[in-house]
C-alpha positions in Angstrom: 0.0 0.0 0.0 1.4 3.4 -0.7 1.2 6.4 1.1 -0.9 9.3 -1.3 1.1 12.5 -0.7 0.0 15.8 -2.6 2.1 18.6 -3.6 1.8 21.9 -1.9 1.2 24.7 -4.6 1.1 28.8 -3.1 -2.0 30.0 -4.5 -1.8 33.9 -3.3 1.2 34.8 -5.7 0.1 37.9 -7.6 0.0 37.5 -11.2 3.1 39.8 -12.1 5.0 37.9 -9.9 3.7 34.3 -11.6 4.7 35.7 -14.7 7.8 36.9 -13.8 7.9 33.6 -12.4 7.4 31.7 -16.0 10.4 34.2 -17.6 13.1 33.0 -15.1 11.9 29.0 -15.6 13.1 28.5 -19.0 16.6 29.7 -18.3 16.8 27.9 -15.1 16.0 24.3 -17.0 18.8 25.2 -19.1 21.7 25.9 -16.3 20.5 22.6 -14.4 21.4 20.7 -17.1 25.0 22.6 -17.1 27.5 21.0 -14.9 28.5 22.4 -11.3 31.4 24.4 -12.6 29.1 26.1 -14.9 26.3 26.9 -13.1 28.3 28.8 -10.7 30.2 30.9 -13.0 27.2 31.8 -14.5 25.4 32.2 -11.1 28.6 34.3 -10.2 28.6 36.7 -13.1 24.4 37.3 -12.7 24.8 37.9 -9.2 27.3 41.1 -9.7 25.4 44.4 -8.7 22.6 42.8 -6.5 22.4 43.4 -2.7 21.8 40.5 -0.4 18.1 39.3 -0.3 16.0 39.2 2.7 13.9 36.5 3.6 10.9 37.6 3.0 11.8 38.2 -0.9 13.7 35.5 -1.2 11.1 32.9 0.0 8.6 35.0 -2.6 10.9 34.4 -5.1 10.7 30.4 -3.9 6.8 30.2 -3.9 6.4 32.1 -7.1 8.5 29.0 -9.0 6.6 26.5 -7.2 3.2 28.6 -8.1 4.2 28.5 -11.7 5.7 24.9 -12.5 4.7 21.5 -10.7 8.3 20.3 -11.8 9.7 22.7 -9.4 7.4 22.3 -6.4 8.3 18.6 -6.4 10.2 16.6 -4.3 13.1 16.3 -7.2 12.7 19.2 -8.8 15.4 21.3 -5.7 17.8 22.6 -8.3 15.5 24.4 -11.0 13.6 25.8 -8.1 16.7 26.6 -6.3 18.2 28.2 -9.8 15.2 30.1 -10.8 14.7 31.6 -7.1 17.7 32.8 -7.6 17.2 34.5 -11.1 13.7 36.0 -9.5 15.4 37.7 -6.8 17.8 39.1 -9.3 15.0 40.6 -11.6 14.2 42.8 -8.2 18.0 43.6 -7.7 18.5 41.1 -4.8 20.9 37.8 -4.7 20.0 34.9 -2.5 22.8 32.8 -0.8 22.4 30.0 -3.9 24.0 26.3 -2.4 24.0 22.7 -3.1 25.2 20.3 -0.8 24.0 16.8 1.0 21.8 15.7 3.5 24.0 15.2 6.9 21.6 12.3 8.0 21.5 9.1 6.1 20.5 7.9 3.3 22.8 10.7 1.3 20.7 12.9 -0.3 21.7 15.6 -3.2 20.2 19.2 -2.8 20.1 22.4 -3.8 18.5 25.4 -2.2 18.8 29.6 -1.4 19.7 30.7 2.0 18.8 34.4 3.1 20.3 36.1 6.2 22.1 32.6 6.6 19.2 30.1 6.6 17.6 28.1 4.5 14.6 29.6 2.6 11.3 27.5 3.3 12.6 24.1 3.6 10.9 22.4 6.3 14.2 21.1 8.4 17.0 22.1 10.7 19.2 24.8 9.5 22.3 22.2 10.6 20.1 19.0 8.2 22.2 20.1 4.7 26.2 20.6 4.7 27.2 23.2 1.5 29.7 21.6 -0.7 29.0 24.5 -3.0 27.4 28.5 -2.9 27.6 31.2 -4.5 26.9 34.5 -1.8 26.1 37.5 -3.0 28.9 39.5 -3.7 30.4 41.0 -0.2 29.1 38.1 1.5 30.6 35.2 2.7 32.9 33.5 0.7 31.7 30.8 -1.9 32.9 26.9 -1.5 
């Protein structure tokens, strides 16, 4: 017998913001398929001129993409959401803390998600359950891994 599990979409995100939302998905498809080394040079060069996000705009920014595309509200669907977060905020002249890393507890886990005033954004665990093996700050912030 399986468990049935539903996906939870935000339904109160304004329509600019959805279709903002739709602009930034396309392009954050694309860099997931790129590899690591990739996505953060290109996630380094966007970032440049942004000041740090707060939370508030940054989990926005995270239920706007999930609003907009059931890929990225589902359970694998971290890094697109993660990416195109990231690209929202920048639209509005902010930069999330972007990061991939592993779950700490086991069975090892691969995950990818934005971190604003040094947490993660909307993720339902411990700020201690991921380790970063790779970020990408905004610029003046702490250094990248």
């Amino acid at each position: 017998m399986t468990t049935p599990s539903a996906l939870v979409r935000p339904h109160d995100v304004p329509f600019g913001r959805r279709l903002a939302a739709r602009c930034v998905l396309l392009p954050a498809l694309v860099l997931s398929l790129l590899p690591p080394r990739r996505i953060r040079a290109v996630l380094g060069f966007v970032r440049r001129g942004a000041v740090p996000a707060t939370a508030a705009r940054a989990k926005g920014a995270r239920d706007a993409l999930c609003a907009v595309s059931l890929r990225c509200a589902g359970p694998k669907g971290c890094l697109p959401r993660s990416l195109g977060a990231a690209l929202l905020c920048r639209l509005t002249g902010t930069w999330p803390t972007w990061c991939t890393g592993v779950r700490v507890v086991p069975p090892f886990t691969a995950h990818a998600w934005i971190e604003a005033d040094g947490r993660p954004v909307d993720e339902g665990v411990p700020d201690d359950y991921f380790t970063r093996l790779m970020s990408v700050p905004p610029v003046g912030g702490p250094t990248s891994r």
